[in-house]
N, C-alpha and C positions, 0 to 999 in steps of 0.2 A: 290316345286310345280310341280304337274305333267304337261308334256307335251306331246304331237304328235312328235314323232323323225321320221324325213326325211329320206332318203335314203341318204346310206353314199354318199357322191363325191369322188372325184378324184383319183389319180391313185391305183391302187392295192400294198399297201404297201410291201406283201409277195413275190411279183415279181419283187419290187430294181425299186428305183429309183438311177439316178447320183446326183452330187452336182448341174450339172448345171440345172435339175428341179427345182432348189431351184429359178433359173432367178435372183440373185444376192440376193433374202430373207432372210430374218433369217428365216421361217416360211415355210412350205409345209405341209398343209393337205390330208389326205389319209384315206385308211382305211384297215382294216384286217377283213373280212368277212365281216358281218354286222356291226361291230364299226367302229367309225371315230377316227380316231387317226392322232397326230399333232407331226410333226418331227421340231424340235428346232436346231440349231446349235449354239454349244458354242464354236468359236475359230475352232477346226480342230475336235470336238469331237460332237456326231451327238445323239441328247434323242428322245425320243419318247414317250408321255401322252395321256393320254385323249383327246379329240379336244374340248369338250363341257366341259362349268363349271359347277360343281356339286351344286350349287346353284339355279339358274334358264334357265341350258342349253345356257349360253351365246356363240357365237362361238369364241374359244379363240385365233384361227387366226387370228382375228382383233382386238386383244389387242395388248399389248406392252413384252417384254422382258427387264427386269431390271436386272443385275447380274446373277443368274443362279435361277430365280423366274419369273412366269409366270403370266402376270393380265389381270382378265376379263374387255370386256370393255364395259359392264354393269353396273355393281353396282361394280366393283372395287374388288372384291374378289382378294386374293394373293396366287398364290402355286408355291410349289420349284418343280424345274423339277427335281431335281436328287431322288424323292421319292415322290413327288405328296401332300406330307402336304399339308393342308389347313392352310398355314401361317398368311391368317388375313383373316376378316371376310365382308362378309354377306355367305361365303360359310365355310361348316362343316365339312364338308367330302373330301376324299382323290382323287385328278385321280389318274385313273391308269395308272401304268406305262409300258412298252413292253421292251423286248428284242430286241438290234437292232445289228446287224451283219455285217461287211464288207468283200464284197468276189469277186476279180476283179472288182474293180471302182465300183461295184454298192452297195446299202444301201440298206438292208433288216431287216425288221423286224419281228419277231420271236414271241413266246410265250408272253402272258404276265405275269409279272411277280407276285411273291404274295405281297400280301400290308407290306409297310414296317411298323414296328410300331416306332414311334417315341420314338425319345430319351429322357430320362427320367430325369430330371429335377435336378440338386445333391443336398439332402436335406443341411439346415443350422443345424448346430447346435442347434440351438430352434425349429427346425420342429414343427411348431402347432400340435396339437390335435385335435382339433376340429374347423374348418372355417364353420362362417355363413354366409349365405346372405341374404341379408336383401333387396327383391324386388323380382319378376318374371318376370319381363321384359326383356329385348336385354342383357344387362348388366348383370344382375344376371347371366342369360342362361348361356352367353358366357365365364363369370368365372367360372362356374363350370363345364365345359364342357374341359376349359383350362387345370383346375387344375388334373380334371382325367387325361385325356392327358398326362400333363408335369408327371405322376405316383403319384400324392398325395396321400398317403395310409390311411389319418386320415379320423375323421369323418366331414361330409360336408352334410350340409343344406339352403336348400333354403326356407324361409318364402315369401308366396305369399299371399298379400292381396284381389287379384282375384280368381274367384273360376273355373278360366280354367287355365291349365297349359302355362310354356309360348307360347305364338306365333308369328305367321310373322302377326307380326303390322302393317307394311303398307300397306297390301291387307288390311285391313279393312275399307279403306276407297276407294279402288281401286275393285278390279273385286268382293270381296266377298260379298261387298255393292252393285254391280252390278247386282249382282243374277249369275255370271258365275263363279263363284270360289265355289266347294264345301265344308265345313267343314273340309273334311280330308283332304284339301291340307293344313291348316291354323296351326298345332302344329308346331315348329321349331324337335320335336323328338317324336316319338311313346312314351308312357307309358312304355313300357317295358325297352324303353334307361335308365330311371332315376334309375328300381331296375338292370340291369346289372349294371350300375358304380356306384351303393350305393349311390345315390342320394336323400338323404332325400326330399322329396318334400312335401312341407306342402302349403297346398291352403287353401283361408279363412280364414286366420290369422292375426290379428291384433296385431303390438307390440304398447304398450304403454309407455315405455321409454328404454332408453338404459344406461345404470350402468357404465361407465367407469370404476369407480374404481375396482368394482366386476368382470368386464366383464361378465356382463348378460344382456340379455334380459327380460323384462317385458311382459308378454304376457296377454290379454286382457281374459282370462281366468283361470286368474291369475298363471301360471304358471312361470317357468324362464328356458331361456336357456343360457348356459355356452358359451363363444367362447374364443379361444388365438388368432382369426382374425375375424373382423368383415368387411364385404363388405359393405357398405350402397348402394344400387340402388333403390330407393323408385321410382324415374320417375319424372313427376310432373303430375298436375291435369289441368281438364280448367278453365278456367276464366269463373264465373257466375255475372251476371247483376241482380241485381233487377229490371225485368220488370216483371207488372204487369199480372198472366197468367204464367211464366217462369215454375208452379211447374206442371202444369198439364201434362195428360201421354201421351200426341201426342208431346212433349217437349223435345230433346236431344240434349246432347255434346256426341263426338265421340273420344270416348278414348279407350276402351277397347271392347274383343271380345264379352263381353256382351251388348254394349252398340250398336255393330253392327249389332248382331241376334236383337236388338229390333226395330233397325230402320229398317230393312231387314223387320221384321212382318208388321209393318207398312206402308211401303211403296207399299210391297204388294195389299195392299187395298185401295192406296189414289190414288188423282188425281192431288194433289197439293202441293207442297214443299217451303219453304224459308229457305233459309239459310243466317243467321246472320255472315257475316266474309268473307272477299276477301281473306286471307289467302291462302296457299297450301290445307289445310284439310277439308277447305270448299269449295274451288276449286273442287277440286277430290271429293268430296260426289255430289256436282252437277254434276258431270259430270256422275257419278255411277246413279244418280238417273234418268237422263235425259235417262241412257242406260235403265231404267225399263218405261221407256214411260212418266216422271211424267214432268206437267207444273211444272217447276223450275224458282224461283226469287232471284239473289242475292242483298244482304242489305249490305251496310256497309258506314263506315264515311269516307272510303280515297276517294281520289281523283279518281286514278284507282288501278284496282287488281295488288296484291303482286310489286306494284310499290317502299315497302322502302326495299323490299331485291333485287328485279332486275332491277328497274331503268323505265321510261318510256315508251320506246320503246318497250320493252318486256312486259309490263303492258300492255299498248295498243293491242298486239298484241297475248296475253292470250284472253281481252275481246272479240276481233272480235271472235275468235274462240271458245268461250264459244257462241257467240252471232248466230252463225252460226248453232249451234247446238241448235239454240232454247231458250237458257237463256237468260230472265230479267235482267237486271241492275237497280237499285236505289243507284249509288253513292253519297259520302257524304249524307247519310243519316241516317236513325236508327229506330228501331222500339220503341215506346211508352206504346205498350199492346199487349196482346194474348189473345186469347176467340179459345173455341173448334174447331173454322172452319176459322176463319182470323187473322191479323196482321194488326193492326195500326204502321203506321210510323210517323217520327215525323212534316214532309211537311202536314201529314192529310192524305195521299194516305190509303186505304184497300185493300188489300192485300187475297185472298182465299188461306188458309194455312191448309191441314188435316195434314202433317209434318212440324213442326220445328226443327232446328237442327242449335244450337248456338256454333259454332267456332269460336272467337272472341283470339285466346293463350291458352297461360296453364301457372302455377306457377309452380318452384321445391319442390317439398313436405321435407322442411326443418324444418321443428317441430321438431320432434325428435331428429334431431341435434344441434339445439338450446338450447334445454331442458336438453341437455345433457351437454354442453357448447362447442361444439366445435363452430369452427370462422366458421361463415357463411356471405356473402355478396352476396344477388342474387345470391344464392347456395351456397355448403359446400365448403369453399377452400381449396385446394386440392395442392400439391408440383407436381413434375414434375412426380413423379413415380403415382402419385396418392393418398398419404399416410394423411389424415387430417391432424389437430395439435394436435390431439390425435394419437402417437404411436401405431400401431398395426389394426387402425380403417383406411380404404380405403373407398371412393367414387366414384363411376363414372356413367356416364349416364347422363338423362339431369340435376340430381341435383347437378352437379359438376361444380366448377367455379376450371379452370386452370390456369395456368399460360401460358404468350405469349398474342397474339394480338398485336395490333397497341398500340404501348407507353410501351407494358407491364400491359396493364391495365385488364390482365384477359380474357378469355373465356369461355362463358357457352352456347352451342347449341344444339337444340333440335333435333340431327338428329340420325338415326338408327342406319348405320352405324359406327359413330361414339361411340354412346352407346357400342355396342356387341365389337369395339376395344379396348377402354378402358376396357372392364369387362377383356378382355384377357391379356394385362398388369397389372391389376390390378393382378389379377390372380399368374401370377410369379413373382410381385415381392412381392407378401405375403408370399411365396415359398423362397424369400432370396435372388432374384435378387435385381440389382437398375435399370431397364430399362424405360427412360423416356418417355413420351407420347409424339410424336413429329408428327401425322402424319395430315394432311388438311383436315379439315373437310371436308366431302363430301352426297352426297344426290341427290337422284334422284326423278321426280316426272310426270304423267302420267293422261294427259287431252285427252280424245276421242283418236285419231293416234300420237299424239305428246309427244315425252319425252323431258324431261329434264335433265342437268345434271350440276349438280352447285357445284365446288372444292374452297376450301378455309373461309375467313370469313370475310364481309367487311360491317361491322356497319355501315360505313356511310364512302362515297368517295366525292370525287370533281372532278372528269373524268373517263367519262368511252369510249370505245372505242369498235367499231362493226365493224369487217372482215368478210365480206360475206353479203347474203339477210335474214332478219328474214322472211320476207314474204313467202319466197320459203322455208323458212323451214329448212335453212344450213347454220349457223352465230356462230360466239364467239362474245360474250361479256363482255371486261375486264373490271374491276372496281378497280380504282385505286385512291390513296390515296399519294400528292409530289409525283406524280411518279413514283409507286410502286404499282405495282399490288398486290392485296390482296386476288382478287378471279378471279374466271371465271366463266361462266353459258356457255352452249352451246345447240345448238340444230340440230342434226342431223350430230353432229362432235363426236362422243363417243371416237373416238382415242387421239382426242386434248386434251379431258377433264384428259383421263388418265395421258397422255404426262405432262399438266399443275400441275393435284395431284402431280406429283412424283416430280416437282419443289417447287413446294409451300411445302413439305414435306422435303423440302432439299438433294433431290437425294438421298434417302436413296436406300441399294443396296440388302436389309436383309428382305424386305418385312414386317416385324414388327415392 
């Protein structure tokens, strides 16, 4: 996404600074003409990168330092300092890195350097031929973009059953439903990225079953396509209700970028909104919609908002702040019918609704997989590397149930980040590695001035625990389970949240 870059800060990097600018830091940012650039200290040895992450400009100063890898402390992006990879994901692309020179006590930094290319993956013995993917979402993108990376020479396609290529999914419910996010910020890669890395991209395609035996695809045009790897990343869908009215065209769930240009046309022209679900997704469409001027009402049977993923206190403390901005509440309740211009609920309340828009979940689109026989249980199960019970067939994203959680009883979460990580391990080790998925879920989410930021995964605790004021705006909130923290949520603590990822990931020091 584009953004407005500030003028750099601090000191003039080409004119040296000492160690003791550093004020006992790992961290000093600076800059070199008009870049900002971030001097690192490993041990006695002094790098130099990009300041900003190439994601969404996060300032990487107020991340963390894990081993010789650098994390935003935004959405959690990972780069190696010694060449600037983009070692995990919501970011793509490389920092850069500088030249840094020692010349009487002082640290100066020089040229920068040219990008390095990554190392390239040593094929296996069965090197595929041909890897498919099967989805265009976070997951898909992120495998195929891995697997160019790690140098896969074979042929590689992506089947998209949307007719826009992939995108950053979670503006569509955030600034692009807003009306302040334009179009071109929303592709995760230009068109041109997919034919430089021979990226087959096929949008509007429907497969119809998948062949194990053959290793084909079925294509709804009756076609087939061959694979020695199959990726499944299908996503999942929403949850539809039969109410009454649900089919008419003022009527949306928000899932895809088409689904956001129509509530966008719509919204355009109304006056009035409901949305069906406390949810995150319907959280953020209200608040998107409230940012276009629209009387907004939210509907739903809990108690209070997103209170079974963050607990009360924070529920509470969502509502005031939607309520503050103008939103309706009807909790514990539901709608009964639709007509072109209102909503019945089921107390008898009417409701003036020229949008609807029903966020109530989503399912993992597991047909396919079923059909084909592999094991599925509330998603396709999936080993530690990602690998189905089908040999050579990989899953990941939200239709993938993993291994881990509380008991061992599985993982399956519906979060971005998490999608685009697994496509990247999924990715090498169809390549021949065995690299397991081990890292915390993580997600972030964005009401009026307030973010969020929630590591880990805790289905259900019996204590949780608040450091700091939520009211003010600056709190952790553990959730914990015998005693054992499971997740974290924070607000206006980005550092902690990072800090707490990298534990609940198990100190990993590899960034992957």
């Amino acid at each position: 996404m584009a953004t407005q870059s500030p003028s750099p800060t601090g000191p003039d990097l080409t004119e040296g600074v000492t160690l003791a600018d550093f004020a006992g830091g790992q961290m000093l940012r600076g800059h070199v003409g008009k870049k900002s650039v971030l001097l690192v200290r490993l041990g006695d040895e002094v790098l130099a990168v990009g300041a900003k992450c190439t994601h969404y400009q996060g300032p990487l100063d107020r991340g963390i330092v894990v081993g010789e890898t650098l994390r935003c402390p935004l959405h959690h992006a990972c780069f190696s300092l010694r060449t600037g990879e983009a070692l995990a994901a919501p970011a793509f692309d490389p920092l850069p890195c500088w030249q840094v020179e020692h010349e009487n006590g002082r640290i100066r930094v020089r040229e920068r350097l040219p990008a390095a290319t990554p190392a390239p993956q040593k094929a296996p013995p069965d090197q595929p031929q041909d890897i498919v993917i099967l989805g265009g979402g976070a997951a898909g993108f992120a495998a195929a973009e891995m697997l160019r990376r790690r140098g896969y020479p074979g042929r590689l396609t992506i089947l998209g059953a949307e007719a826009d290529p992939p995108c950053d999914r979670p503006n569509l419910s955030k600034d692009f439903l807003a009306g302040t996010a334009p179009e071109s910020w929303m592709p995760l890669k230009p068109a041109d990225f997919y034919k430089e890395q021979s990226i087959g991209l096929r949008l509007g395609v429907t497969v119809t079953a998948i062949d194990t035996a053959a290793r084909e695809l079925a294509l709804a045009d009756g076609s087939r396509i061959g694979f020695d790897r199959l990726l499944i990343a299908t996503g999942a869908e929403p949850v539809r209700l039969p109410i009454p009215g649900a089919d008419l065209p003022h009527v949306f769930t928000l899932r895809s970028f088409a689904d956001s240009r129509a509530i966008g046309a719509v919204a355009a022209q109304a006056r009035s909104a409901v949305v069906l679900g406390s949810g995150f997704i319907g959280l953020e469409a209200a608040a998107a919609l409230r940012a276009r001027g629209l009387g907004v009402h939210v509907v739903s049977r809990d108690e209070r908002p997103l209170e079974k993923v963050l607990g009360s206190e924070l529920g509470d403390f969502i509502r005031h702040l939607h309520e503050e901005h103008g939103v309706t509440f009807h909790m514990q309740d539901s709608i009964t019918a639709i007509t072109p211009d209102r909503v019945t609920l089921a107390t008898g309340a009417s409701i003036d609704a020229d949008l609807v828009i029903i966020g109530i979940g989503v399912r993992p689109r597991t047909a396919l997989a079923e059909a084909a026989g592999l094991d599925t249980d509330h998603g396709i199960l999936v080993d530690a590397r990602l690998e189905t019970s089908c040999p050579g067939i990989f899953a990941a994203g939200d239709v993938a149930r993993w291994p881990g959680g509380p008991g061992g009883a599985g993982m399956r979460v519906e979060h971005w980040v998490v999608a685009e990580r697994q496509g990247q391990v999924a990715a090498q080790n169809m390549l021949g590695t065995s690299q397991p998925f081990r890292d915390a879920p993580f997600f972030w989410s964005k009401h009026y001035d307030v973010s969020f930021r929630y590591v880990g995964h805790a289905a259900g605790w019996d204590d949780s625990r608040i450091e700091g004021d939520i009211a003010a705006r600056n709190a952790t909130v553990s959730y914990l389970k015998d005693g054992q923290v499971l997740a974290v949520a924070t607000i206006g603590r980005d550092r902690v949240a990072l800090e707490q990822g990298q534990r609940l990931s198990g100190g990993r020091q590899d960034g992957r």
